[in-house]
N, C-alpha and C positions, 0 to 999 in steps of 0.2 A: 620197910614200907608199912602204913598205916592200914589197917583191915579191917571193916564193917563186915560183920559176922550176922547170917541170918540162920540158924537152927533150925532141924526138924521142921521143916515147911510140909504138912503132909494134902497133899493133893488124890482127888479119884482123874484116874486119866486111862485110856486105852493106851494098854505102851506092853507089845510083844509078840510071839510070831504063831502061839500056835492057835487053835482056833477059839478055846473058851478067853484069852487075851484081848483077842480082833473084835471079841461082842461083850465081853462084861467089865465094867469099869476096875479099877482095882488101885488099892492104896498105894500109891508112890509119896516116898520122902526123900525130899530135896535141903540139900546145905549149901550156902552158897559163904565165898571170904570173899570181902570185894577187898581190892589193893590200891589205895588214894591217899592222898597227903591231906589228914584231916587238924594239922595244925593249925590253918586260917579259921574251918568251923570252932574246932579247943578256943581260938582267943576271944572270938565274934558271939559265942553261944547263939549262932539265926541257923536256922532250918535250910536259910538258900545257899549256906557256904558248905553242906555235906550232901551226900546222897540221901533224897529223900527214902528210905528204907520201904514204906508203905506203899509206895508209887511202884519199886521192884517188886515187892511181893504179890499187888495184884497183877500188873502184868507177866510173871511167869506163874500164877495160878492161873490164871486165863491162857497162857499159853499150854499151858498140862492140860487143863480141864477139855480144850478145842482140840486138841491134837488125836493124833492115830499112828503116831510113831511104831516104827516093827521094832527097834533097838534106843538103847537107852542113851544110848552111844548120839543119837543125832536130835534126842530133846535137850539133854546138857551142852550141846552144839548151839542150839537155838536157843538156848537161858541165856549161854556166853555173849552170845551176840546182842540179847535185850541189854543186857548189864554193860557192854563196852560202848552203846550206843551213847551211853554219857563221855564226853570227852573228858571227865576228869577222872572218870577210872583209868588205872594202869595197866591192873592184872583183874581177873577173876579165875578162883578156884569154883568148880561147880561139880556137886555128887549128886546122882541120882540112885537109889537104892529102893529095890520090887520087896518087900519085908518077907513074901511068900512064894518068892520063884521056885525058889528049891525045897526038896524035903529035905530037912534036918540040916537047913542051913536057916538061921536067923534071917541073911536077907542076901540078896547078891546088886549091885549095882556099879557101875563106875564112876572116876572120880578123870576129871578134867583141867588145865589149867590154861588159859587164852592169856597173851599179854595184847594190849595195842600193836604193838609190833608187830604182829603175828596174822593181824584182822585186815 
């Protein structure tokens, strides 16, 4: 399957349980693979035969930036959902990762994978 790759999306968003989390914003970085059959866009070179990239990225910064998620777990729940909302996606892969949840951990986050199928 064909996969549009979106990198290090990094967003401020409330997302965590304890209490400096539930009040001050904090860096989360989102990666998202979308899974689509971008052969038709490859021949056609138009914007309207693939996912517009820029239309995802603002709607799940808007969705980070708005939210107040306790777990990381039920915002990559709700990315998946933005991204399958297009019927021509198949799958999406979606990571969310806090860079500073832990001490002496680079970053902790989880990584998810939605098909159509599944939604």
């Amino acid at each position: 399957m064909d996969r549009i790759l979106i990198k290090d999306l990094v967003v401020r968003s409330i997302l965590g349980t304890n209490e400096r989390e539930r009040h001050e914003r904090q860096s989360v970085v989102i990666n998202l693979a979308v899974g689509m059959d971008l052969a038709r866009a490859g021949a056609s070179d138009r914007l309207a035969d693939t996912l517009d990239y820029r239309q995802v990225r603002d709607a799940v910064i808007h969705l980070a930036e708005q939210s107040e998620y306790f777990l990381a777990e039920a915002l990559a729940q709700k990315i998946a959902e933005i991204v399958l909302s297009d019927s021509r996606v198949e799958e999406v892969q979606v990571q969310v990762d806090k860079p500073s949840a832990l001490r002496g951990a680079r970053s902790v986050g989880v990584e998810i994978v939605r098909r159509r199928s599944s939604t």
